[in-house]
N, C-alpha and C positions, 0 to 999 in steps of 0.2 A: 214690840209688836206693831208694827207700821197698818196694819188693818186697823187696830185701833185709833193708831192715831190718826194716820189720814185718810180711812174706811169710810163708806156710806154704813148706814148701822139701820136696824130692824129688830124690833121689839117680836119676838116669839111665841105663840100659844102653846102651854105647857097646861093649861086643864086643872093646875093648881092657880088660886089665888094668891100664895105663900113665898112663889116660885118666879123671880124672874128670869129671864132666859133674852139675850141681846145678841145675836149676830153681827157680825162689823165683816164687810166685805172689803176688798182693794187687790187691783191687778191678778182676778182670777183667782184668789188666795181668801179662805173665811175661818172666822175663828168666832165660838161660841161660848159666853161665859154665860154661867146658871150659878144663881143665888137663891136659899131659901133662908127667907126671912124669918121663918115658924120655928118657934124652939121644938116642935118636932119632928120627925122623919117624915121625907115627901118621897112619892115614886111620882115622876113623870116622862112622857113620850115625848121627843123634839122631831119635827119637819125634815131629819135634814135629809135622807134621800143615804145618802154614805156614810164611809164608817166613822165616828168620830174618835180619835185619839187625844186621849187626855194628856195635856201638856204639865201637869202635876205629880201626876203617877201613873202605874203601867193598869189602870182603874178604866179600861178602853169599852166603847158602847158601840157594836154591831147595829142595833135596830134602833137607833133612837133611844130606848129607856133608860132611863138613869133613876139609880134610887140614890139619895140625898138625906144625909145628915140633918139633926137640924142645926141651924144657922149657919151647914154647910157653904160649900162651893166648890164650883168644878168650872176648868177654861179646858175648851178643846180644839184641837184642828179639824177644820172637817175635811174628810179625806184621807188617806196615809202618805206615806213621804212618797211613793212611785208616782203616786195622782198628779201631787206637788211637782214634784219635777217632769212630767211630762208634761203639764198645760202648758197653753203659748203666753208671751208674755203681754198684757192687755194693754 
């Protein structure tokens, strides 16, 4: 995942304390990884504006909200593949 590696990265408000949530940006391209820390079940909303596909399983978030496991985790693209490949390259 080249956003992470060589991404600008942003810390997330998820409304959970339990919960982090790290955006990594690069060349028009983001990807959102969520952890929760709490051995138990968290539901929280993420910022992102688009759909997020989960790069894990087919476990995909239309509005933001993600319910979570505990000491789950979830990485997702934000956007679907059509978005991805139409942006211009930055």
């Amino acid at each position: 995942m080249p956003e992470i590696g060589w991404g600008d990265w942003t810390v997330l408000e998820t409304g959970s304390p339990h919960v982090l949530a790290i955006r990594y940006d690069w060349r028009g391209n983001s990807v959102i990884a969520v952890h929760n820390v709490d051995s138990k079940p968290q539901t929280v909303r993420l910022p992102s504006g688009q759909p997020l596909v989960n790069l894990l399983s087919n476990d995909h978030s239309e509005g933001g909200k993600i319910a979570i496991e505990g000491h789950g985790y979830r990485w997702y693209r934000v956007g679907g593949l059509v978005e991805i490949l139409n942006r211009e390259r930055a």
